[in-house]
C-alpha positions in Angstrom: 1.0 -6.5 18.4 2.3 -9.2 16.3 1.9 -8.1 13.2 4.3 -5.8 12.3 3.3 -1.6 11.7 5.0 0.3 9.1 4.2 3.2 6.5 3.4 3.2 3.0 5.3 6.9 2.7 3.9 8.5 -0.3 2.1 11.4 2.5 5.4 11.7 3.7 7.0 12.6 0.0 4.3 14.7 -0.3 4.9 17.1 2.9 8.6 17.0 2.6 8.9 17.7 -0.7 10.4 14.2 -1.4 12.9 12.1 0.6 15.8 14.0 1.7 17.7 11.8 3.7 16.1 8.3 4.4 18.3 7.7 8.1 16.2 10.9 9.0 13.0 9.0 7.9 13.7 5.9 9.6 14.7 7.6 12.7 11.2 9.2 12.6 9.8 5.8 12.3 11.7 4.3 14.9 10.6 6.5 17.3 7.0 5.9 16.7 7.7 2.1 17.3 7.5 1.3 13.6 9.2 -1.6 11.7 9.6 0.1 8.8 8.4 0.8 4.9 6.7 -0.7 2.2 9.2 0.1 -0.3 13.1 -0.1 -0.4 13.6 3.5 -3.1 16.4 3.8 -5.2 18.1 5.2 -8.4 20.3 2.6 -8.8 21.2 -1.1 -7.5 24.3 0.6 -5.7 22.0 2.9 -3.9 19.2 0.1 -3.4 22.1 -2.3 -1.5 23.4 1.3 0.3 19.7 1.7 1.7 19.4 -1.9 2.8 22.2 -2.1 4.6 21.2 0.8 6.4 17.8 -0.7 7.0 19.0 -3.5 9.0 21.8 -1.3 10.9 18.6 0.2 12.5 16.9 -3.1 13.2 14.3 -1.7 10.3 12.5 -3.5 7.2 10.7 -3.2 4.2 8.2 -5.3 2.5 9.6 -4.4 -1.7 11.3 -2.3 -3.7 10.9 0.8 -5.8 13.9 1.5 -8.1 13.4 3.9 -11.5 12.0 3.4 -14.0 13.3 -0.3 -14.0 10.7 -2.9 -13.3 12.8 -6.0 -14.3 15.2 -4.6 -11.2 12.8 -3.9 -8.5 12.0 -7.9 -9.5 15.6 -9.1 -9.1 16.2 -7.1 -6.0 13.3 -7.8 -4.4 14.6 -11.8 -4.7 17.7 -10.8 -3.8 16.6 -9.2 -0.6 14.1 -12.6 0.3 10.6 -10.3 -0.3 7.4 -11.5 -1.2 6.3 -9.1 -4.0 6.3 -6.3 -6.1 3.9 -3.8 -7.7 2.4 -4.9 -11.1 4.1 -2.0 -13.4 2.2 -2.7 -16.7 2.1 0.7 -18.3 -0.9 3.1 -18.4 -3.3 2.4 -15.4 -6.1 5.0 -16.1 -9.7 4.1 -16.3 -9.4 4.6 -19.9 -7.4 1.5 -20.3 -9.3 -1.5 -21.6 -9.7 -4.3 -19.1 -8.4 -6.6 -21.3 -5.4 -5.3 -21.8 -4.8 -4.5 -18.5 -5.7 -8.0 -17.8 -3.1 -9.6 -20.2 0.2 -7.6 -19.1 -1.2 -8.3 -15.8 -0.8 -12.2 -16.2 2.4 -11.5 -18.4 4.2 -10.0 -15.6 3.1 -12.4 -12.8 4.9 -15.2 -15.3 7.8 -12.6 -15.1 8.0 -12.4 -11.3 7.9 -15.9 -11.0 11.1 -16.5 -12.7 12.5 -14.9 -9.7 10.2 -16.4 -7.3 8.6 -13.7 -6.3 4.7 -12.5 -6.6 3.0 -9.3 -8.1 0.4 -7.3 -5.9 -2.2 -5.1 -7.2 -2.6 -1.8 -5.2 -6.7 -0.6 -6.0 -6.6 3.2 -6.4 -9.2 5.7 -7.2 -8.8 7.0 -10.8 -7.2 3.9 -11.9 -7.7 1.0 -14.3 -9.1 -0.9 -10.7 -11.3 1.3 -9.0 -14.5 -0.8 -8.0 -15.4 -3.5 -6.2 -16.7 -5.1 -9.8 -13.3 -4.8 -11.4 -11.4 -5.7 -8.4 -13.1 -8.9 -8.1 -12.8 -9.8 -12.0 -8.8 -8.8 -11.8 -8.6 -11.8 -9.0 -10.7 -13.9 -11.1 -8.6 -13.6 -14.3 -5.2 -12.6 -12.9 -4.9 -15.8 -10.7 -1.5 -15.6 -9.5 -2.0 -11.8 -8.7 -1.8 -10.5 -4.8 -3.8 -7.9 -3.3 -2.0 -4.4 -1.9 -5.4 -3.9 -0.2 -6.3 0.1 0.2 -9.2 0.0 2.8 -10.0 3.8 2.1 -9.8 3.9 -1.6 -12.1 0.2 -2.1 -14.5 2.2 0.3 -14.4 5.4 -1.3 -14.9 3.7 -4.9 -18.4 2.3 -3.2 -16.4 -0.9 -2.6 -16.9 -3.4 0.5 -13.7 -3.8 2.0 -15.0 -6.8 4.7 -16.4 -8.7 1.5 -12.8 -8.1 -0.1 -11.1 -9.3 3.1 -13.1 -12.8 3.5 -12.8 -13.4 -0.2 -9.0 -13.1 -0.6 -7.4 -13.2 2.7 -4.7 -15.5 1.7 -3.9 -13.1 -1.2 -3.0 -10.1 0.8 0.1 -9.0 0.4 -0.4 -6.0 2.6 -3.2 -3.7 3.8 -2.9 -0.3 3.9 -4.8 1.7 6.4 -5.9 5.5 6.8 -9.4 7.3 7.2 -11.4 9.3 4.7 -12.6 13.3 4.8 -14.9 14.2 2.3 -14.2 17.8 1.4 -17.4 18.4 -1.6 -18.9 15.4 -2.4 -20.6 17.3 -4.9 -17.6 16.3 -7.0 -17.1 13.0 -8.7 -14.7 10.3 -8.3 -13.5 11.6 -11.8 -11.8 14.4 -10.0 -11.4 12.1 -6.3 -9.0 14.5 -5.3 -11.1 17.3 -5.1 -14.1 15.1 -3.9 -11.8 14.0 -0.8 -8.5 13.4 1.0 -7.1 10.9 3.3 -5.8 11.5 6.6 -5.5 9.5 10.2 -7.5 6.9 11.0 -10.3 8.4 13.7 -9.9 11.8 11.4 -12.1 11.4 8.5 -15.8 12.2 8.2 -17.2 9.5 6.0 -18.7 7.0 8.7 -15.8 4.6 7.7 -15.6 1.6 9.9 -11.6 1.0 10.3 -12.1 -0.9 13.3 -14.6 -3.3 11.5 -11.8 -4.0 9.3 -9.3 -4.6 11.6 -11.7 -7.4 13.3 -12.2 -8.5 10.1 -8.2 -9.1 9.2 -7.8 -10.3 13.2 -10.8 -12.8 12.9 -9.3 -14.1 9.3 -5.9 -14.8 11.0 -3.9 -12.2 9.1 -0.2 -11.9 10.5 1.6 -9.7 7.6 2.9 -6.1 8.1 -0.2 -3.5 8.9 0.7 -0.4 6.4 -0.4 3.5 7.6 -0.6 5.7 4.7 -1.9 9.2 5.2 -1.8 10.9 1.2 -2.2 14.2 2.6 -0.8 15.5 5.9 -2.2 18.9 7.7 0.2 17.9 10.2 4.0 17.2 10.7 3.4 13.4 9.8 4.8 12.2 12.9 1.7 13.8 14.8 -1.2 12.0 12.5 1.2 8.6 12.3 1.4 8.0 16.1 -2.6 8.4 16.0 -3.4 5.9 13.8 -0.5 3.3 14.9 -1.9 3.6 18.6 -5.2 3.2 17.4 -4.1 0.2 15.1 -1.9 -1.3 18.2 -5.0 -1.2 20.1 -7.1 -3.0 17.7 -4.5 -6.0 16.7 -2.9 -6.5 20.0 
């Protein structure tokens, strides 16, 4: 596989009750064959530099950084470190926000990453300020310097067309984030998406989604950056549903 397979680790938070000890994490990781996380976490720059030493001692990576409460820091660190972006962190993110607010800090903060020659990815989420295919496609329109933190299972659970979103803005991906959908009512609206579904292993949802279809799609578009599993809810110890989607993903980008 040559692109490399990590985790975004929010499921894993979410089962252990946080992060304990990251060497425990990464040794999980490791032994799963994976390269690593999205994000370097910290409280502090002391504890951001303690964590990345002990990234490389274990021959692991990371693609950015996640410190407190301190978006001007995850920027400098994430230069300092030679990454390629960071999260846009522009206050509220709700659907409730106006777009062209959202919009403005958006461009406001790429000009801010910049100065430390870096580059801002947006991360589509249900329940948030970019939700559908519509407002993603307008955010790349008017946010010009943005990248794309692509979430195949939320763009597809929003109604979006993640093969449309992939042709359109390949070389804006900054990473893609894979996992399947199980609808658990869908009686209940995206308002309350939580209720309406969760996301687990790819090859474990119900929804008809077409993961593999992506992945042809990000193979046949030439796309060599990290692959990202992120399962939000785990009914499993997460090492159990991670090796099933990272053999299915080795599989399908070998």
């Amino acid at each position: 596989m040559k692109n490399k397979l990590g985790v975004a680790d929010y499921g894993m938070d979410v089962w252990d009750g946080g992060l304990p000890n990251l060497e425990m994490r990464l040794e999980t990781l490791k032994s799963l064959g994976l390269n690593g996380t999205e994000m370097l976490k910290a409280a502090t720059e002391l504890q951001a530099l303690d964590n990345a030493s002990l990234y490389h001692r274990m021959g692991m990576d990371f693609l950015s950084c996640s410190v407190t409460n301190n978006v001007e820091l995850n920027m400098k660190l994430a230069s300092a470190f030679g990454k390629e972006y960071v999260w846009f962190s522009i206050g509220q993110v709700t659907r409730d926000v106006p777009m062209d607010t959202y919009i403005r800090r958006a461009n406001n903060f790429v000009e801010a990453a910049k100065r430390y020659n870096i580059k801002a990815a947006l991360h589509n989420h249900l329940g948030c300020r970019i939700e559908q295919q519509d407002e993603l496609e307008l955010f790349m329109e008017q946010v010009p310097g943005a990248m794309l933190v692509l979430d195949i299972a939320h763009l597809h659970a929003a109604g979006g067309d993640c093969i449309r979103t992939i042709q359109k803005y390949h070389d804006r991906l900054a990473t893609v984030h894979f996992k399947d959908i199980f609808y658990k009512d869908l009686n209940v609206s995206l308002e309350t998406w939580w209720e309406r579904l969760r996301f687990c292993e790819v090859g474990g949802g119900n929804a008809g989604f077409d993961c593999e279809a992506v992945a042809k799609e990000l193979v046949d578009q030439k796309y060599d950056k990290w692959i990202l599993i992120e399962h939000d809810t785990h009914l499993n110890e997460p090492a159990v549903d991670l090796k099933v989607s990272a053999d299915r993903l080795r599989e399908w980008f070998k």
